[in-house]
BABASE-587862 format. One line per field, with one value per residue (C-alpha): residue number from 1; chain; x, z, y. Coordinates in steps of 0.5 Angstrom, whole numbers, plus 500, padded with zeros to 3 digits. Example, Ala and Ser with C-alpha at 12.3 -4.5 7.8 and 13.67 -1.06 7.14 Angstrom:
# BABASE-587862
num = (1|2)
cadena = (A|A)
u = (525|527)
w = (516|514)
v = (491|498)
This chain:
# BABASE-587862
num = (1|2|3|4|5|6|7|8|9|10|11|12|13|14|15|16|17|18|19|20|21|22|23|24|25|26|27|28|29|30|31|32|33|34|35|36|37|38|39|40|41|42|43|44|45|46|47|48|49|50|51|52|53|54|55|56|57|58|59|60|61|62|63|64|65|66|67|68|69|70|71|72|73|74|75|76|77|78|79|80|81|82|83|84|85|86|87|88|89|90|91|92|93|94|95|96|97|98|99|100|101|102|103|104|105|106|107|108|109|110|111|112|113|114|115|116|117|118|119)
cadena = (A|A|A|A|A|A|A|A|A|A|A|A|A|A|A|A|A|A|A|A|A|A|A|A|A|A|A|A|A|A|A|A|A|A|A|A|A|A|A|A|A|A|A|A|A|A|A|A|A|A|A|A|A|A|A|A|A|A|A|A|A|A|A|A|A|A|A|A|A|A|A|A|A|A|A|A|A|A|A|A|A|A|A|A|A|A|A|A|A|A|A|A|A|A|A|A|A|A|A|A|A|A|A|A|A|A|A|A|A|A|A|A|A|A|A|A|A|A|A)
u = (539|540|548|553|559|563|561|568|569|576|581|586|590|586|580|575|569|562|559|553|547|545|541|546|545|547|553|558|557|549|545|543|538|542|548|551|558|565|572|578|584|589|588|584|578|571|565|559|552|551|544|542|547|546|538|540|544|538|533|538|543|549|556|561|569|571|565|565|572|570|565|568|574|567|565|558|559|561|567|562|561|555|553|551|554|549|548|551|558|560|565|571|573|579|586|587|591|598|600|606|607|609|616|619|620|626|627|625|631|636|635|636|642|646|644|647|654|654|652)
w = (700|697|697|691|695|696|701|704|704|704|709|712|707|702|700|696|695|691|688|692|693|701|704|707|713|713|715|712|712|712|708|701|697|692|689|683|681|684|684|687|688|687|680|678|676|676|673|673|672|667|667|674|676|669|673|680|678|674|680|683|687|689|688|693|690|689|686|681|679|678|673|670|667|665|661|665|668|663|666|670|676|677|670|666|659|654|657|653|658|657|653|655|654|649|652|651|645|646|647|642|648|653|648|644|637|634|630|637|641|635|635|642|641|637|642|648|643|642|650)
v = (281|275|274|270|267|262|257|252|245|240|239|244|248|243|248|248|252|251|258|259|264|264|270|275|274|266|264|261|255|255|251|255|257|254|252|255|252|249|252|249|255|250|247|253|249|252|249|253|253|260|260|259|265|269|268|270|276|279|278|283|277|282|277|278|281|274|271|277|276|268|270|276|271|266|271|271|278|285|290|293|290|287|287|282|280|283|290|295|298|306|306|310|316|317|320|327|330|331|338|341|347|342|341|346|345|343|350|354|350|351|357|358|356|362|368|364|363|371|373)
C-alpha cells in the first residue's frame, strides 16, 4: 500500500519534513516514490505540489493523520478523511427541535403558584 507521510530532515529540535509518497513498508527515512511537498513546524510554511498529490490520492494513496490534517488546512482533501475536494461530502443532519415539555410554560408555573399559598 502506497503511504502519503512525512519524511525527516534538519538538525536536532531543528526538523523539518518533506510530504512524500513511499510504500508502507519502507522506513522512515527511505528512498521515495516521490516527493510531494515541504512543511517546517516552526514556521508553519508548507509548500505542496496539489496536482501530483491530488493524483496519488485518486490512484488510492492512503496519507497518514498528520499529512491529511496539512492537506485538510491546503484545502486539497474534504471533511471527510480521505476525500478529495469535488467529491460531494453528506451534509449533516439537522439537530432536533426542542421540546416545549421538558419546561413548563410560564401560564402552568403561575398557576402553581396559588394552590401551594391556599395548602
Amino acid at each position: 500500500m502506497i503511504k502519503l507521510r512525512l519524511k525527516r530532515l534538519g538538525k536536532k529540535r531543528e526538523a523539518s519534513y518533506r510530504i512524500v509518497a513511499m510504500e508502507s513498508s519502507a522506513r522512515r527515512d527511505g528512498r521515495p516514490l516521490q516527493e510531494l511537498g515541504f512543511y517546517n513546524p516552526r514556521s508553519g510554511e508548507t509548500r505542496l505540489d496539489s496536482q501530483e498529490l491530488l493524483k496519488w490520492l485518486n490512484n488510492g494513496a492512503q496519507p497518514t493523520d498528520t499529512v491529511r490534517d496539512i492537506l485538510r488546512r491546503a484545502e486539497l482533501v474534504g471533511p471527510k478523511p480521505g476525500t478529495p475536494v469535488g467529491t460531494p461530502a453528506a451534509t449533516p443532519a439537522e439537530p432536533p427541535a426542542a421540546s416545549t415539555e421538558a419546561e413548563p410554560s410560564e401560564t402552568e408555573a403561575t398557576d402553581a403558584e396559588p394552590s401551594e399559598a391556599s395548602a
